[in-house]
N, C-alpha and C positions, 0 to 999 in steps of 0.2 A: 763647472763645479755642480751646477744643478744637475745635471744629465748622471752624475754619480750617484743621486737618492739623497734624501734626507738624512738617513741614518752613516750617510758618511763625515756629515761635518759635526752631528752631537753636538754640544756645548755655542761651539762657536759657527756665528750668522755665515753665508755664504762670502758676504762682502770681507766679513772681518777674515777670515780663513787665506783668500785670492790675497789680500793687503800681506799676511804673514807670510805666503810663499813671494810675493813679491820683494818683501823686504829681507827676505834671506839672498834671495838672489841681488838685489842693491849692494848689502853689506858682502858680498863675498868678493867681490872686484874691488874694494879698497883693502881691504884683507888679505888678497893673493899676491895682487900686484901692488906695493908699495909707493912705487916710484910716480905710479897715476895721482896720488895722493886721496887725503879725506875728504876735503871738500866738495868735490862731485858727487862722492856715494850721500854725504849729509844734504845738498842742497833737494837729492831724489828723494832722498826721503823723504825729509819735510814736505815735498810735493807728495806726494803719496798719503801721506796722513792726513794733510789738507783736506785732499779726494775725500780718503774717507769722512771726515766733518761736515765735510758739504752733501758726502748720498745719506747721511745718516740725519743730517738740518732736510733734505727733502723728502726723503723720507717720514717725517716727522711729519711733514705739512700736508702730506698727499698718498691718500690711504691705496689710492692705484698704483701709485710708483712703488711703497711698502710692498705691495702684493709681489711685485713684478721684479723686488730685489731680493728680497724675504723667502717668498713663497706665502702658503697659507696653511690651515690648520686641515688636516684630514682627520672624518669620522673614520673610525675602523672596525667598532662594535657600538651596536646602538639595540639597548634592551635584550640582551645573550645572543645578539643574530653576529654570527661576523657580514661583513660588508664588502662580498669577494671585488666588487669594482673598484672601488677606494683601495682596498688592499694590492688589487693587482696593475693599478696605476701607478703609487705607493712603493713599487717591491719589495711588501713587507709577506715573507712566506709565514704560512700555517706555525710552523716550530717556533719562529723567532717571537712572534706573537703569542705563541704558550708559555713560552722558556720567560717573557717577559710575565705574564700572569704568575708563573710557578714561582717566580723571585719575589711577588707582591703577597704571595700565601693565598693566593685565590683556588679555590678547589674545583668551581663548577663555573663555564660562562653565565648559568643565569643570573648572579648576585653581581656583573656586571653592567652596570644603567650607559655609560660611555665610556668610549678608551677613543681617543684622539691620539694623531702623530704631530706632534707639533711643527712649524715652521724649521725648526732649531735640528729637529731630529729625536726629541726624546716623549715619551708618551706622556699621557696625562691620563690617570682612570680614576674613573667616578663607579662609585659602587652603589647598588640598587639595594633603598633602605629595606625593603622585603624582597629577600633572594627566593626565585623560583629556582627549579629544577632545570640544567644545562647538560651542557657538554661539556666532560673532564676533560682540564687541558694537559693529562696527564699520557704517555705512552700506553697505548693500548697492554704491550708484554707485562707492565706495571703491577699485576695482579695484588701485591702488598699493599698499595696505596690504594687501591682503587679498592679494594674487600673491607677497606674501615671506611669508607664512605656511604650514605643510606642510598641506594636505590631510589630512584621513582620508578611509576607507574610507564611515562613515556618515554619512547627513544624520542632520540637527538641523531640529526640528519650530523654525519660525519666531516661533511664538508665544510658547512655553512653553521649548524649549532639549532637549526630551526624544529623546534618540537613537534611531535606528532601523539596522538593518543594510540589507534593502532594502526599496527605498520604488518601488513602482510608482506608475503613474498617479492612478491612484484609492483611494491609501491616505490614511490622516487618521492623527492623532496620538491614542497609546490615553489618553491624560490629557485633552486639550481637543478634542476631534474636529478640529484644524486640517488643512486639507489642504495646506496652504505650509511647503515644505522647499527647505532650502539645506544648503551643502555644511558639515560641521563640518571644524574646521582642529585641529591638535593645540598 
């Protein structure tokens, strides 16, 4: 279930997720077959649930074993920089992480302080009480949204979101050597 990402289990924890496909498959062999009767599929269960009570009591005690059933929290944006290693450990792509800002009403990465991937799978963002000038995490073609927006002064490295004051032809970006810049908006 890990090995699918985080953003596959959403809501619900890895452990609880495995217990729910488990207890589908439990209940479908007293369900098919009749004649096997209830009692086996119910005594599985209740073993099963057990399980779960008890990773979820050690869990509780043992912040390494949480780590190790859980998972942990990833940074993904920290002060309008995206965070391409986290992110590309993560497999959280460029769009899903826009599309996720564009649904928060966020216009520029810089008036983002942190965005976390939770454990769980769902983001957490914290917004920077004085927004500087970022990177729209808007569709470049977007020219409607992005012409009501103020300009700044600086571009913003494409990749990454990392500001620059000026940016000649043949500069790259001092964090990911990108050499694609657009305008940052404030």
């Amino acid at each position: 279930m890990r090995w699918m990402g985080k953003r596959m289990n959403g809501q619900l924890t890895i452990i609880e997720f495995a217990v729910m496909v488990m207890m589908g498959a439990i209940l479908a062999v007293p369900m098919q077959i009749p004649d096997r009767g209830l009692l086996q599929g119910l005594v599985i269960l209740c073993s099963v649930l057990i399980l779960l009570r008890g990773i979820n009591l050690l869990a509780f005690g043992s912040s390494r074993f949480e780590k190790l059933v859980q998972g942990e929290v990833t940074l993904l944006v920290k002060d309008g920089v995206l965070l391409l290693g986290p992110m590309k450990k993560a497999r959280i792509s460029h769009q899903e992480l826009f599309s996720t800002l564009r649904e928060r009403g966020i216009f520029q990465l810089g008036s983002v302080k942190r965005l976390y991937l939770e454990a769980c799978g769902t983001f957490s963002l914290y917004q920077s009480e004085t927004p500087r000038a970022g990177l729209p995490p808007f569709p470049p073609h977007d020219d409607d949204v992005l012409s009501g927006q103020t300009p700044s002064l600086q571009k913003a490295c494409c990749r990454c979101g990392q500001l620059q004051q000026d940016v000649a032809a043949n500069d790259s970006c001092p964090r990911y050597q990108s050499t694609v810049f657009t305008r940052s908006i404030i």
